[in-house]
N, C-alpha and C positions, 0 to 999 in steps of 0.2 A: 643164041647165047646172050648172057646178060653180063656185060662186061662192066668194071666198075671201074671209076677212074680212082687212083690209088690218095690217099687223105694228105693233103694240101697241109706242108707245116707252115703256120700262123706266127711271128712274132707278135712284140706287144703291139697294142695301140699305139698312134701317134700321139694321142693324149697322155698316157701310162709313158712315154718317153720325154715328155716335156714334163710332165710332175715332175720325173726324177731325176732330171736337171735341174728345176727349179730346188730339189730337197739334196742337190749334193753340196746346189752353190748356196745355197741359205743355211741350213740345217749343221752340212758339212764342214763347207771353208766358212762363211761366213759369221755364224756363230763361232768358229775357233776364233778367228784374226780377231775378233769384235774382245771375246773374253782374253783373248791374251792381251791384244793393247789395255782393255780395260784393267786388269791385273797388273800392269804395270806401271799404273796411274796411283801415285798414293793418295790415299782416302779415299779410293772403289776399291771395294772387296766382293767376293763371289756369297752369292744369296746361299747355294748348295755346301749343306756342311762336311759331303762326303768330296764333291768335288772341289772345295776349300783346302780340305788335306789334301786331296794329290797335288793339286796344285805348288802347295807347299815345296815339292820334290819332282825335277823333272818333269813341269809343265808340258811342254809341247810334248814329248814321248806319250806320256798319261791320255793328256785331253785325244791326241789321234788313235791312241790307241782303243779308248772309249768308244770313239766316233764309228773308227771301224767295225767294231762291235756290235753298234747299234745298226748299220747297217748290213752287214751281216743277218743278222738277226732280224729282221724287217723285211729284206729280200726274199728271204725263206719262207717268212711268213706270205710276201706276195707271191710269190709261185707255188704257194700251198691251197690258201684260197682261192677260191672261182667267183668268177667273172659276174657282176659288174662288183658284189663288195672289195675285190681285191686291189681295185680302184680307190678306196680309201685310205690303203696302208701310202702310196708315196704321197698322195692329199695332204693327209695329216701330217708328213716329213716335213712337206713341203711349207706346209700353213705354221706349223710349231717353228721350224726355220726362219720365215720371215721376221714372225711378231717377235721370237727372240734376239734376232738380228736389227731387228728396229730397237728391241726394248734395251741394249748393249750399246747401241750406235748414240741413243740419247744418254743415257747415261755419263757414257763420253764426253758425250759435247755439254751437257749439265758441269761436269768436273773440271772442264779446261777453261769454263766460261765462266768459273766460280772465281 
């Protein structure tokens, strides 16, 4: 008899898990905290004309709400695609995170240094 050993369930990588810590804590908190202190700094305004109106109105509710969204949405798309491209969806969370969270962080400090 040819007995078969029954299919081993896999989570992600440990790579795919450290992306998407780097792209909750960049992407997610990071960029918020950055654009809300930013937004509260007069004479820094938001580059996004659509995110400029929400902001206008219940800031923090709007931007988490957005975030979730985008995550959300990104998630699916990773557990949709296969393996290795699906390794670029938290990449890119994570890389857009950073550099927007640097690009907010300077800003910052360009306005309080002004």
């Amino acid at each position: 008899m040819n007995w078969r050993q029954p299919a081993r369930l896999t989570g992600p990588s440990n790579t795919a898990v450290a992306l998407w810590v780097v792209a909750v804590a960049f992407f997610g908190v990071g960029d918020l905290v950055t654009t809300l202190v930013g937004y509260s700094i007069t004479g820094v305004t938001e580059l996004s004309p659509v995110v400029k109106l929400l902001l206008e109105q219940h800031a923090l509710l709007v931007l988490t709400g957005l975030k979730a969204a985008v995550f959300v949405g990104f998630f699916a798309i990773w557990k949709y695609v296969s393996w290795p491209y699906s390794i670029g969806v938290p990449l890119g969370l994570a890389l857009l995170g950073v550099v927007v969270t640097a690009w907010n962080t300077g800003i910052i400090l360009t306005a309080l240094l002004a």
